[in-house]
N, C-alpha and C positions, 0 to 999 in steps of 0.2 A: 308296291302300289304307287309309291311317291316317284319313283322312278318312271313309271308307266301315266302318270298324268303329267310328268315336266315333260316326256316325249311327245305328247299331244297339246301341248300347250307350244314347246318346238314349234311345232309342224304346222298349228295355226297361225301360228306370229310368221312364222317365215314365209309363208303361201299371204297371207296378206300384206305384208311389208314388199315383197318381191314382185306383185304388180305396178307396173308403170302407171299411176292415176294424172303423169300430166297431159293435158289433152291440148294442140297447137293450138295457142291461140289466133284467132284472124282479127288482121286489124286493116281498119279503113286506110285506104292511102289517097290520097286528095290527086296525086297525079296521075291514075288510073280511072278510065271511061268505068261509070256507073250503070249498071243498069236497071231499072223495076218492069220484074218476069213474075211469071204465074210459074208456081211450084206447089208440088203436089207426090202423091207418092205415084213413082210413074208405072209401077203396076195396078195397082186400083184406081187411080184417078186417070192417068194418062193412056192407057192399055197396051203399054208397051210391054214385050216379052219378056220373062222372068220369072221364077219360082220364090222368090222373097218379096218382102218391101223396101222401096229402097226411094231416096231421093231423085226427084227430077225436077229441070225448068225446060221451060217453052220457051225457045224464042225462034219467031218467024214461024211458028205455026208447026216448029217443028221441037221436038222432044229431045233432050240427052238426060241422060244418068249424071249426077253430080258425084265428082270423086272430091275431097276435104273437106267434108262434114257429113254426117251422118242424118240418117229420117230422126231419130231419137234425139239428136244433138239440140233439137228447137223445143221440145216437150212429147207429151205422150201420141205417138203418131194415130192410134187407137181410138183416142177422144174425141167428143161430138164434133170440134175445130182439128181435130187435129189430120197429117198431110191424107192419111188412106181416107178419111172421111169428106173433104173439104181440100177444091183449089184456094190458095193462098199467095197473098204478092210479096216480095221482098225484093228489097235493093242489095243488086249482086255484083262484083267484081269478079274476071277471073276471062277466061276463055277458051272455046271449045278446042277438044286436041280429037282429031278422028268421030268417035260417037259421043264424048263425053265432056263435059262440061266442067274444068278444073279451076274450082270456087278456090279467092282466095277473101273474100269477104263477103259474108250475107248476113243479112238484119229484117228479120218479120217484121212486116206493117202492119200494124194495128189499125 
């Protein structure tokens, strides 16, 4: 028995300790053009094609997928504010590459 609860006890610690929990952090950089975009999640708010939720911004009227930070990464996307329920603005650095918009800093306005 003691044998058979140190192996589960193993096998916990190890599957928890052996995820990566750092997540990149973004930082502002003063010598890169800023911008304040409408974001939202771009399949329920923006109606762009997709089968998940996922981050997007508008700019010029026109929609990309944000790749470096996640719909979850700002709070619960679900919530009455949150990206599927509600456009939202924040100030973003980064630049589109093809269809997508490669965030290297973003900060919700309040």
């Amino acid at each position: 028995m003691k044998l058979f609860l140190s192996l589960v006890a193993f096998f916990c610690f190890s599957t928890v300790f052996s995820q990566d929990g750092s997540q990149k952090k973004m930082a502002f950089d003063k010598s890169k053009k800023t911008y304040e975009l409408e974001t939202a999640c771009g399949t329920c708010m923006f109606k762009m094609k997709g089968n998940t939720c996922k981050l997007a911004v508008k700019i010029k009227n026109k929609d990309y997928f944000v790749e470096g930070t996640g719909i979850d990464d700002h709070g619960d996307a679900h919530s009455k504010d949150g990206f599927c329920n509600s456009i939202r603005k924040a100030k973003v650095q980064g630049e589109i590459q093809g269809d997508k918009f490669l965030v290297t800093y973003f900060e919700l306005i309040k």
